[in-house]
C-alpha positions as CSV (number, residue, x, y, z in Angstrom):
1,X,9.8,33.0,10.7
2,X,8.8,30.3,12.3
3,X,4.7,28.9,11.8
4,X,4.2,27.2,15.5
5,X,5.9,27.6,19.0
6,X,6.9,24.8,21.0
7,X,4.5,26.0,23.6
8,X,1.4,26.8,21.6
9,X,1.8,22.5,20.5
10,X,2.5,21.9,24.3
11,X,-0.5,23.5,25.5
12,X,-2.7,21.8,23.0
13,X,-1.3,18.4,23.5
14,X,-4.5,16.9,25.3
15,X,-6.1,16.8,22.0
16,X,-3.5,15.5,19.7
17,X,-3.7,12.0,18.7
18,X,-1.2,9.8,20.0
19,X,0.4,9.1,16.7
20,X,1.5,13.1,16.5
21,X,2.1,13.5,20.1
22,X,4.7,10.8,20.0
23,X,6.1,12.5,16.8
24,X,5.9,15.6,18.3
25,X,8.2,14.1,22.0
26,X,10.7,12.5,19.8
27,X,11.6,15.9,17.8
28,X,10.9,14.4,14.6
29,X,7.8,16.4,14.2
30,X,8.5,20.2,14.1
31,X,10.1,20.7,10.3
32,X,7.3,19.2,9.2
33,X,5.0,21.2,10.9
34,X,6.9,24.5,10.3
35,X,7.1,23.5,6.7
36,X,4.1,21.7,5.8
37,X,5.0,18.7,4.6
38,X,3.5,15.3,5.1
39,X,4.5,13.4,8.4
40,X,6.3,10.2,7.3
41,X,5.4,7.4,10.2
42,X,6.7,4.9,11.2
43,X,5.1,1.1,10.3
44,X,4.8,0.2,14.1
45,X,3.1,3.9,14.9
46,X,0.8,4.0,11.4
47,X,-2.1,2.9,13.1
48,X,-4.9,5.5,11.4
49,X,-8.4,4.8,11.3
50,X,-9.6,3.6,8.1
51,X,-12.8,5.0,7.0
52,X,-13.0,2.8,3.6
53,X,-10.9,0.2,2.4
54,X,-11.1,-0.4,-1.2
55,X,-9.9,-4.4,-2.0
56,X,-7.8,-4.2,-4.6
57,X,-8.7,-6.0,-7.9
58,X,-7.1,-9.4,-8.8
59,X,-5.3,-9.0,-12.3
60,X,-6.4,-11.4,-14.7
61,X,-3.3,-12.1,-16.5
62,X,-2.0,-13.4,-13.5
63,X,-5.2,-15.0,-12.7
64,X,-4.5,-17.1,-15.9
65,X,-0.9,-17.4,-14.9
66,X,-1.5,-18.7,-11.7
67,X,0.7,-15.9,-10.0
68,X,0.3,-14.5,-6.6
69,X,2.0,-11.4,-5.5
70,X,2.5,-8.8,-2.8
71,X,2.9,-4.9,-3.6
72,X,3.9,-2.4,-1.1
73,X,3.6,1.0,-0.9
74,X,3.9,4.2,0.7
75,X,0.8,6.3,0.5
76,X,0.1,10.1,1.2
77,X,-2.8,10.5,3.1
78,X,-3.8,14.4,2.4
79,X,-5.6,16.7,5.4
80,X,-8.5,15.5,4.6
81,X,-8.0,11.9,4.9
82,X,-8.3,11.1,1.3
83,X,-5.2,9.4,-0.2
84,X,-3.3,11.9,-2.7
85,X,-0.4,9.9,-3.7
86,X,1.0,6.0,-3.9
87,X,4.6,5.5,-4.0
88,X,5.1,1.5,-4.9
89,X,8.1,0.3,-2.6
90,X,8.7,-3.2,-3.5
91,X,6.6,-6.0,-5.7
92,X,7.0,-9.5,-5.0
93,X,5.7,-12.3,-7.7
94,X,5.7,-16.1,-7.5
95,X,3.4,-18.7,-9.4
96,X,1.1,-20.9,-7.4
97,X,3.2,-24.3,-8.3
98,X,-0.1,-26.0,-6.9
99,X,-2.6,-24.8,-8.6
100,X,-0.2,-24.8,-11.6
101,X,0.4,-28.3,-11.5
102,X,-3.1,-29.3,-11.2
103,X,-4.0,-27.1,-14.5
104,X,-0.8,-28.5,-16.4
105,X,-1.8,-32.4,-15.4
106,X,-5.6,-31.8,-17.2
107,X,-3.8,-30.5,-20.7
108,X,-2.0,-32.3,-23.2
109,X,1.5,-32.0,-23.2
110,X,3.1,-29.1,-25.1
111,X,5.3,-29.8,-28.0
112,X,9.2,-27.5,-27.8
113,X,7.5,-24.6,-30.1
114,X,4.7,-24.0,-27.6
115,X,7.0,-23.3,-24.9
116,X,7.7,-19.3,-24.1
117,X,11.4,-18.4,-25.3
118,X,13.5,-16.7,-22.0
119,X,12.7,-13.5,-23.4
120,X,8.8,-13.7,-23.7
121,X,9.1,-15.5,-20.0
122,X,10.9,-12.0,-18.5
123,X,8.0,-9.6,-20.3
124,X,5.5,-11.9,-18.6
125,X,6.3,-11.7,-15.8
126,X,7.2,-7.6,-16.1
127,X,3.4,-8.0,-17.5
128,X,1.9,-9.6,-14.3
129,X,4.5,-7.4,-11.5
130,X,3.0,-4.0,-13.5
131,X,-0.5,-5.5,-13.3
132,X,-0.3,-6.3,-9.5
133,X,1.4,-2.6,-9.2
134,X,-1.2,-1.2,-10.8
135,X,-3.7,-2.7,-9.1
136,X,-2.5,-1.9,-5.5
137,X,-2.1,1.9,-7.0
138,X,-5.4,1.8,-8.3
139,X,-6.6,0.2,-5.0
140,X,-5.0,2.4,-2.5
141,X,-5.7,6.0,-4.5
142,X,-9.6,5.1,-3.1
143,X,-8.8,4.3,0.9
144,X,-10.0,7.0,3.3
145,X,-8.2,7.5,6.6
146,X,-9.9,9.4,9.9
147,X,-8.2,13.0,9.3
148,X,-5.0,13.1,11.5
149,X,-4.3,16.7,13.6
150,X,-1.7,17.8,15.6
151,X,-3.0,20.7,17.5
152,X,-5.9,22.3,15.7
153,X,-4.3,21.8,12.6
154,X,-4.7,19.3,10.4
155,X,-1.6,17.7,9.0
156,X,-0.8,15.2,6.0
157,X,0.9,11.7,6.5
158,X,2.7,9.2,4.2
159,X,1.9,5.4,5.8
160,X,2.9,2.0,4.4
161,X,-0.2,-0.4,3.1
162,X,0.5,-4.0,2.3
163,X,-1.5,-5.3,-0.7
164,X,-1.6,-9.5,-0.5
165,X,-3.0,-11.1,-3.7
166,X,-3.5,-14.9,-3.1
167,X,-5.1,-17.1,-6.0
168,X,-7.0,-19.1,-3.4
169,X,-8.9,-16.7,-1.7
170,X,-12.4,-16.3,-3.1
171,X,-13.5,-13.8,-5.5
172,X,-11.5,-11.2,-7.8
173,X,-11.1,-8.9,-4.8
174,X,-8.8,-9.5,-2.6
175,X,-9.3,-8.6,1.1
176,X,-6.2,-8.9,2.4
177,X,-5.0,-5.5,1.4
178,X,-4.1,-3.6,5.0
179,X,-1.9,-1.1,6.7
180,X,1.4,-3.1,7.0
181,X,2.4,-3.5,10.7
């Protein structure tokens, strides 16, 4: 059996938001609906309102590594706007060869047993992509979202967030964590 009519959603359209109300016209909306899962949307149509924004914090071992990095993931925003769950999509490191090179210049020069073996160079930088990963997680599980509804009912959504951690931005938060677009 069924849990919602066509019709009964049609009637109550006026109130929907436009988000589930274009879900609802393109047909991708109804399993969901009838089965109460979360609504994945699209990037261009995730537009929620965000209620708080928690700035994710700025790992220090890549602070002291001078890498930068950009995490993103896929959250689940539950019925009540709080975020439930973080799925991490994709993590992109790179060292800030400027900042590097101005640290490098003040120290002496490093003799061939100081430098990190190939080996120890891969589990750094495993270190530094699980710290940013953790980070944005840790970051995103505290974001509230304005409730979303389609009819009276409330429904879940999953939404991609972009977390952007630059090493010249002030502070160890980082602002520039925001619904990707």
């Amino acid at each position: 059996m069924m849990l919602f009519s066509w019709g009964n959603i049609l009637k109550k359209m006026c109130i929907l938001t436009p988000v589930i109300m274009a879900l609802i016209i393109s047909g991708t909306l109804g399993p969901a609906l009838a089965e109460d899962e979360p609504i994945r949307l699209p990037p261009k149509m995730s537009d929620l309102k965000i209620l708080h924004q928690e700035p994710a914090v700025f790992p220090s071992v890549a602070r002291e590594n001078f890498a930068e990095g950009k995490v993103d993931v896929e959250v689940t925003v539950g019925k009540d706007g709080n975020v439930i769950d973080v799925n991490v999509l994709k993590v992109k490191i790179k060292r800030n060869k400027k900042l590097y090179q101005e640290a490098q210049a003040k120290k002496p020069p490093k003799s061939d047993d100081e430098e990190l073996s190939y080996p120890e160079k891969e589990a750094l930088k495993d270190e530094i992509r699980n710290s940013f990963q953790e980070a944005a997680k840790t970051a995103a599980l505290k974001w509230k979202f304005e409730p979303q509804k389609a009819g009276e009912k409330k429904v879940s959504v999953i939404i991609p967030l972009e977390f952007n951690f630059g090493l010249e931005q002030k502070g160890d938060k980082q602002p520039g964590a925001a619904p990707q677009k």
